[in-house]
N, C-alpha and C positions, 0 to 999 in steps of 0.2 A: 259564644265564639262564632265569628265568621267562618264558614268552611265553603267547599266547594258546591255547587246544587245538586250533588249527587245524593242520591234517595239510601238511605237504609235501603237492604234488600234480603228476604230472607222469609222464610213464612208467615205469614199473618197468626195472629191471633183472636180470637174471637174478646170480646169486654171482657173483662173480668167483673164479679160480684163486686159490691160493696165491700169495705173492707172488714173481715172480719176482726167480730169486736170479742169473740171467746178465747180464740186461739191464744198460746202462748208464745211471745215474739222473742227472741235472743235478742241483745243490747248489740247493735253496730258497730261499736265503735272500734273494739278489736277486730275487726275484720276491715277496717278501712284504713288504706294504705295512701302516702301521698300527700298526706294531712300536714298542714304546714301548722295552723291555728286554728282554734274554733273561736267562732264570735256567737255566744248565745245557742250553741249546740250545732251550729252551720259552720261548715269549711268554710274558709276562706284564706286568702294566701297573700295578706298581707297582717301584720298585726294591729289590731282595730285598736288596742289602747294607743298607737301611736299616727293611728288615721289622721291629725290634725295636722300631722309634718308634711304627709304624701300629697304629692298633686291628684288633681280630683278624677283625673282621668288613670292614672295607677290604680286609686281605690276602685274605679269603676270597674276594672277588670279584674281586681283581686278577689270580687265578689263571686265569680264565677269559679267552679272546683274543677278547674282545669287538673288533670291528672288524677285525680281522686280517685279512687278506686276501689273495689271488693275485692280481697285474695282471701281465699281459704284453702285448706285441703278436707278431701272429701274421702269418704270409707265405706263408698257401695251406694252411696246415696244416688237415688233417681234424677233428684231437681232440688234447685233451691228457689225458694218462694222471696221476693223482697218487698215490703210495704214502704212506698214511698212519697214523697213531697214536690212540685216543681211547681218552678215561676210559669203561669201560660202568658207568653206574648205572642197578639199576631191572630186575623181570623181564621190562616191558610197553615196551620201548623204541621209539621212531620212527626211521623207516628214516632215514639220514644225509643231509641234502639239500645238493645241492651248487647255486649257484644262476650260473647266467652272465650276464652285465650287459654292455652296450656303452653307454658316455655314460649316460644316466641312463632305459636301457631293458631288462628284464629279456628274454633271449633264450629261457634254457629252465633246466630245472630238474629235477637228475637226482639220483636215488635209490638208494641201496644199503645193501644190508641190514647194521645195525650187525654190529662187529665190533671187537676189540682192534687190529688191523693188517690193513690191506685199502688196496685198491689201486680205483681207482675210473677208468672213463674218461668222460671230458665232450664229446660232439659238440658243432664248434665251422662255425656256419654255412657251406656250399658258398661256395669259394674268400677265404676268411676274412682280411680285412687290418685293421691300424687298431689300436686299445689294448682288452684284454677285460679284464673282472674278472670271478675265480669268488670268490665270498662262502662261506665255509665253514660247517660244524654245530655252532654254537660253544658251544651246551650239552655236549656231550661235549668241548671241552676238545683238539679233534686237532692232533694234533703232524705239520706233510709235513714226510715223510722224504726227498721224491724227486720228481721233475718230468722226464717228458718228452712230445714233441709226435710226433705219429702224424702221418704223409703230407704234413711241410712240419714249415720251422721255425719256433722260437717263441724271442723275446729277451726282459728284464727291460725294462719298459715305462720310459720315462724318469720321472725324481723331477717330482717337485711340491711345491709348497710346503707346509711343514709346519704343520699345525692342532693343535694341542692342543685336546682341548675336555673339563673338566673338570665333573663335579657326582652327581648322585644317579640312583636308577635309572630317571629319566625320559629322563636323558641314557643310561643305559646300556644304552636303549632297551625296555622292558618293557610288553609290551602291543601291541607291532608284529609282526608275523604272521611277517617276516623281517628278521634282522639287513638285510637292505638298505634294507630301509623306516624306521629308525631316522631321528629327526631329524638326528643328525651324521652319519649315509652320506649321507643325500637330500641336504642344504647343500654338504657334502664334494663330491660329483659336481657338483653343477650351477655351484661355484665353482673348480672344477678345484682341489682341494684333496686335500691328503694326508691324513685323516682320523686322529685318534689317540686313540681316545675311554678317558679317562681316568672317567668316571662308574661309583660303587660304589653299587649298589643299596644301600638303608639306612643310606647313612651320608653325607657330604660335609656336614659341618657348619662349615667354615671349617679344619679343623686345618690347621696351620701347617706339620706337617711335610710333609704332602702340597705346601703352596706353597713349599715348599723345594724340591722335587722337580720340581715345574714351575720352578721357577727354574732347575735346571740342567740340565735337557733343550733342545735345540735346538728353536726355535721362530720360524717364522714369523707365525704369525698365532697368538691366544689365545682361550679364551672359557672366561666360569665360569657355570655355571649351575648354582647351589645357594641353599639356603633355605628350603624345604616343610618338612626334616626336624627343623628346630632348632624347630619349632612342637611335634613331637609325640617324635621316636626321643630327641634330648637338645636337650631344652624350653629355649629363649631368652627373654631379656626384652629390647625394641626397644636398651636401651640396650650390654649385650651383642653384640648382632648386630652394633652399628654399629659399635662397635670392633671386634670380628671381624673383617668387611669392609674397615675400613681398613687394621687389621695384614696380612693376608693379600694385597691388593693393592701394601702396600710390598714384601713378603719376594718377591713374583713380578717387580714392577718391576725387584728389585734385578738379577737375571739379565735381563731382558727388559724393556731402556730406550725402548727405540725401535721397539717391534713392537703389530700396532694389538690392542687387546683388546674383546673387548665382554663386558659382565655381561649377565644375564640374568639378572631376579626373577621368584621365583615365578609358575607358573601359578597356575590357578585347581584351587582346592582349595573347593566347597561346603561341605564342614561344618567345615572350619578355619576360615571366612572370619572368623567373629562370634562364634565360640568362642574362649574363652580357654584356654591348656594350663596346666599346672602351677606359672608365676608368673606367671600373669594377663592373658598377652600372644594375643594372635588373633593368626592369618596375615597380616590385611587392615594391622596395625600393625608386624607384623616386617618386611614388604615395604616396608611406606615408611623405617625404617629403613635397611634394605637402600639404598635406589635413592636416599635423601638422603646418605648413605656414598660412594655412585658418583659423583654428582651433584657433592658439592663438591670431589670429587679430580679429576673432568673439566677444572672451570672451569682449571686449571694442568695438566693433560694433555690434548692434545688429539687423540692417539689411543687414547684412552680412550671407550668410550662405552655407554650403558644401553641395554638392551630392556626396557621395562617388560610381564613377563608376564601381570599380571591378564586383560586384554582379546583377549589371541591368541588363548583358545581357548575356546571356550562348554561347559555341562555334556552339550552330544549330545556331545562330542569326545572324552571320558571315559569309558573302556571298565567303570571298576569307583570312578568318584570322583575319583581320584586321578593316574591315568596315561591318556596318550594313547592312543586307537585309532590304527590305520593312518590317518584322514582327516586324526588331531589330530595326526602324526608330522610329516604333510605339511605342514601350515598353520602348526605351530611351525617347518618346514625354512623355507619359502616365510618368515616374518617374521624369524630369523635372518639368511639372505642378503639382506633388504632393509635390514640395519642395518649388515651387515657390510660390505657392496660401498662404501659410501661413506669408510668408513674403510679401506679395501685402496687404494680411489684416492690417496687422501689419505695417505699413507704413503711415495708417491713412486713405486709400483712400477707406474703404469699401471692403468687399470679391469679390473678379473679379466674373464676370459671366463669368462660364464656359458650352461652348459648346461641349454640349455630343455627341458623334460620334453617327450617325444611321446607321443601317445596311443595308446595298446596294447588292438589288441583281446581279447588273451586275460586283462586286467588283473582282469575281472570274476570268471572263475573261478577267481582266486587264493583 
């Protein structure tokens, strides 16, 4: 994933050994959250038996374990050790950051010098209990091989309910300094949600087969957030979009009748707004499309429901135009969970508990 060129930062580590070939490794996979599919024991977040539908540039990005992640909870344990896998691209590499989280507060953030297979250990706070996530280096693509806990145990953290949250690379969060700071991690945490982020940088233009695929994934909770890119990657006219929007909300229906969804239109895009693309259509005109599409499929769905994106985020929020800084990650998480919580209620399942952000003194030198 593209992110900003701000560095990990956090104490170094010295190499670690070879990896140990005696030790006994705990199997992964129950402790890996975020998991949409496995292709051949590797995340990935499109499903590869239907790779031949998808544009090439979707798979491109689905390869990557955007979101993926470690939760466990821990029982006095010192550190968790992880043996793991990654793609090396690149002669000028950044060192691997592993980032550890409790509730929706970053504890510490640990470093190790890229490598094809390497083994990494995460100090986990003096007498450690409760549910942690490590956020993994998800530009490289790493594959855990292996999981175990140094001076205490550690168990696969109980499920939560499942988020799907689809759309383009604002969702697939670009421009946030850490996959944790992503608008669908930060929402994810603070609604005690399973996060599953399905957004393809440059592309989620409605295709159908991807709403196929949401349609038969297990889902709790939904959300589509696409639209920017049918203004300019493959140019929309309002009338276009709206049937878009309408087809692609049946074919997800059809799997997921009774689960609550919210759309999400476009942010704010400055030089799309009052520009027209290639059949004549602005952003400011595809967007009401869009949200008039949501609008009258709501009035008979009533867990159905719109974020209208223009106004969430202002052009400071906008790192390069187009995609959010870490403030504008935050202010899209923050308007998401206020659209979302009343539809989680309203679903039957009780008001989610939501985790309040606390304030972190070391937040500034991130």
């Amino acid at each position: 994933m593209i992110r900003s060129a701000a560095r990990c930062r956090g104490p170094p580590i010295s190499p670690h050994p070879p990896v140990e070939a005696l030790v006994t490794w705990l199997d992964p996979r129950p402790f890996l959250h975020g998991v949409a599919w496995l292709d051949e024991g590797r995340p990935v977040r499109a499903d590869p038996a239907d790779r031949g539908r998808l544009p090439r540039d979707t798979w491109d990005r689905a390869v990557l374990p955007t979101g993926v992640r470690l939760e466990f909870t821990a029982g006095g344990a010192r550190a968790v050790r992880l043996r793991y896998r990654a793609a090396m691209t690149g002669p000028d590499l950044l060192p691997d950051c592993f980032a550890l989280w409790q509730s929706d507060r970053c504890l510490s953030e640990t470093l190790a010098e890229p490598a094809a297979e390497a083994a990494v250990t995460i100090p986990l706070p003096t007498g450690a209990r409760g549910r942690f996530t490590v956020y993994l280096p998800e530009p490289r693509a790493p594959v855990v091989l292996g999981l175990r806990a140094v001076g205490g145990p550690v168990a696969p953290a109980p499920a939560r309910p499942r988020w799907l949250v689809h759309g383009d690379s604002i969702t697939e969060g670009w421009w946030s300094t850490r996959p944790a700071r992503s608008w669908p991690a930060t929402a994810g945490r603070r609604l005690a949600l399973d996060t599953v982020n399905l957004g393809y940088a440059g592309t989620a233009h409605g295709e159908l087969a991807i709403a196929e695929q949401l349609a038969a994934l297990p889902a709790d909770v939904l959300t589509l957030a696409f639209g920017t890119n049918c203004w300019s990657k493959v140019p929309c006219s309002p009338p276009l979009l709206y049937e878009t929007v309408r087809a692609f909300l049946t074919v997800v229906r059809q799997g997921h009748p009774g689960v609550p969804l919210l759309m999400v239109s476009p942010v704010l895009r400055p030089a799309a707004e009052h520009a027209p693309n290639r059949l004549g259509a602005t952003l400011a005109e595809l967007r009401s499309a869009l949200e008039r599409a949501v609008a009258e499929r709501a009035r008979e769905d009533s867990l159905l429901a719109l974020l209208p994106g223009r106004d969430v985020l202002g052009p400071g929020q906008l790192a390069d135009g187009i995609h959010p800084d870490d403030e504008g990650h935050a202010l899209l998480a923050d308007a998401v969970t206020g659209a979302l919580s009343p539809l989680l209620e309203r679903s039957g399942g009780g008001p989610p508990r939501l985790i309040r952000p606390r304030a972190d003194p070391r937040a500034a030198a991130w």
